[in-house]
C-alpha positions in Angstrom: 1.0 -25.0 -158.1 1.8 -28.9 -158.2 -0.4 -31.0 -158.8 -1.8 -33.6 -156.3 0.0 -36.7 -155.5 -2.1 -40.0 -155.5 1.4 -41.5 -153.8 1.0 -37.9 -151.0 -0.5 -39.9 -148.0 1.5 -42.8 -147.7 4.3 -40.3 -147.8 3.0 -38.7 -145.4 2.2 -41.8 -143.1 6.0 -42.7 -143.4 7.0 -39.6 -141.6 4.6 -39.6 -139.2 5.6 -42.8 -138.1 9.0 -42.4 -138.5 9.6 -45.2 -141.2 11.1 -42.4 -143.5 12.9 -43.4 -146.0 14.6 -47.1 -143.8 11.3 -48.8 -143.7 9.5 -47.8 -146.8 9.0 -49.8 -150.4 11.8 -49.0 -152.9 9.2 -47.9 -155.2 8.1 -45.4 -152.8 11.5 -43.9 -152.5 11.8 -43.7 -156.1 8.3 -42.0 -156.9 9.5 -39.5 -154.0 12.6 -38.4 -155.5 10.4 -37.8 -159.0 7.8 -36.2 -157.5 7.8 -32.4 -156.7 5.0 -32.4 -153.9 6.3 -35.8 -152.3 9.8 -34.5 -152.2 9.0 -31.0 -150.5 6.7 -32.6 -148.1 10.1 -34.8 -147.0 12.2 -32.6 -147.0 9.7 -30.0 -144.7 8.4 -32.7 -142.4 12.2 -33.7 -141.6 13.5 -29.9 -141.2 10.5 -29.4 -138.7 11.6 -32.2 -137.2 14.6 -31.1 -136.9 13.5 -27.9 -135.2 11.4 -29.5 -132.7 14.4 -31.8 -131.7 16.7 -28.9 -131.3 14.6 -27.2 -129.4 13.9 -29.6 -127.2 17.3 -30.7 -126.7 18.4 -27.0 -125.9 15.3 -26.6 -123.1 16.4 -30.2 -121.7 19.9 -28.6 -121.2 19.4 -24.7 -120.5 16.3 -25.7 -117.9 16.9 -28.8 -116.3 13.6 -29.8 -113.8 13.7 -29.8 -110.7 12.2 -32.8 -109.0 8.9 -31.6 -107.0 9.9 -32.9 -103.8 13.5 -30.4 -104.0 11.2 -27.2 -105.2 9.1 -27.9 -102.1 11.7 -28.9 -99.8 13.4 -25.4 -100.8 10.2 -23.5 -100.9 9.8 -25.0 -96.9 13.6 -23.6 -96.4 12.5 -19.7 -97.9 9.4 -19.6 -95.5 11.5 -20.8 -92.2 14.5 -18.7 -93.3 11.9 -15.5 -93.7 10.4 -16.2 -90.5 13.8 -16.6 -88.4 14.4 -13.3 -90.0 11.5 -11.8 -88.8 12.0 -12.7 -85.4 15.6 -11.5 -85.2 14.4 -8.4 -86.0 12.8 -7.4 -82.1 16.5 -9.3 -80.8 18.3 -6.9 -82.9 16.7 -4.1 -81.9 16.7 -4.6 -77.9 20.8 -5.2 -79.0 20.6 -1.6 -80.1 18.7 -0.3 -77.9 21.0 -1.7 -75.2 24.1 -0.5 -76.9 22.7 3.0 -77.2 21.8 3.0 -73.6 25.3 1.9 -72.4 27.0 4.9 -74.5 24.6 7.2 -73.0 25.4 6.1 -69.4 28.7 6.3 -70.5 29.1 9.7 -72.1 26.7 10.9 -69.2 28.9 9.6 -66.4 32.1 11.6 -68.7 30.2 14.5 -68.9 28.9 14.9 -65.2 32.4 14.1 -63.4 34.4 15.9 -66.2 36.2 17.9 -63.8 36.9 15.4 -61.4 38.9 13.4 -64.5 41.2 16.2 -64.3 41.2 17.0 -60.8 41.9 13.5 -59.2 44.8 12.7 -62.2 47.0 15.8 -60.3 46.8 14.7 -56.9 46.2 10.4 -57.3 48.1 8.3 -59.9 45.5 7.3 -62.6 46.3 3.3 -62.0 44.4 3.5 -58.1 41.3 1.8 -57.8 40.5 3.3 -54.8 41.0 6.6 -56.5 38.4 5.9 -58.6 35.7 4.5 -56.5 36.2 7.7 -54.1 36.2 10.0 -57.1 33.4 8.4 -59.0 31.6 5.9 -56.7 30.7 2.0 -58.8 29.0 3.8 -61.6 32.2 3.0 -63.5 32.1 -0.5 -62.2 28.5 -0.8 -62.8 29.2 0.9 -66.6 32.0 -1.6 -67.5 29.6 -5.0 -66.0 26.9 -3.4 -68.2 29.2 -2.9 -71.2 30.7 -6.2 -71.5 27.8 -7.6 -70.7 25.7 -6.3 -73.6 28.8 -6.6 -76.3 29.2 -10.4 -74.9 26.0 -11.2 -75.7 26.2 -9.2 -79.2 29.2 -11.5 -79.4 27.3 -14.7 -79.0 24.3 -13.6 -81.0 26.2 -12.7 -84.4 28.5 -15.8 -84.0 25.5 -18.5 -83.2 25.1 -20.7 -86.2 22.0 -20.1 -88.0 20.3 -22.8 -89.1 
């Protein structure tokens, strides 16, 4: 083990400070590149220096900050976006609800007049309206309103711009 170095603290001061070696006597310079303690306690300090300003350099560029006004402003845009969610949820639903109800009407209205589909298509041309509203009555009428209805405003709903 060295000895100690009565030359150890100014050495050390010059570092700290940042003085090393621009703004330190000549004779300073000279003991350090003599002495064995002095020289390893330069040549540490300025590797760990080193580190720390690599390090600090690569979390300035791999994290940049965010300024606390955009991490609120963003956290404010998450809780309005989650709650505009959550009420489209109930819309949604009556949507599907509606559709379901419309395809039941509909397959009930095939399934009840079934054999007046096939009936009426050998004794009126398929094109008469009057065919069908003596054949079926205005459920059909009704059915179609309904339909478009419900598929206009699933229309308008999924192309409304949410903001």
């Amino acid at each position: 083990m060295t000895s100690a170095c009565s030359h150890l603290a100014e050495v050390r001061k010059a570092l700290a400070a940042g003085h090393w070696p621009q703004a330190v006597a000549p004779e300073l310079r000279s003991h350090a590149t003599t002495c064995t303690r002095c020289t390893q306690e330069i040549l540490i300090t300025q590797h760990l220096f080193a580190a720390k300003a690599s390090a600090l350099t690569a979390f300035q560029t791999d994290a940049p900050h965010a300024a606390p006004q955009l991490l609120w402003w963003r956290a404010q845009l998450r809780r309005r976006n989650a709650a505009l969610a959550q009420a489209a949820r109930p819309i949604a639903a009556a949507q599907l609800f509606a559709i379901a109800i419309t395809a039941a009407a509909a397959i009930g209205l095939i399934v009840t007049h079934w054999d007046s589909i096939f009936s009426s298509a050998a004794h009126a041309p398929a094109s008469s309206f009057m065919a069908l509203l003596t054949n079926w009555g205005l459920a059909p009428l009704l059915l179609a309103i309904t339909l478009v209805a419900t598929l206009g405003g699933l229309a308008l709903y999924l192309s409304a711009d949410r903001q």
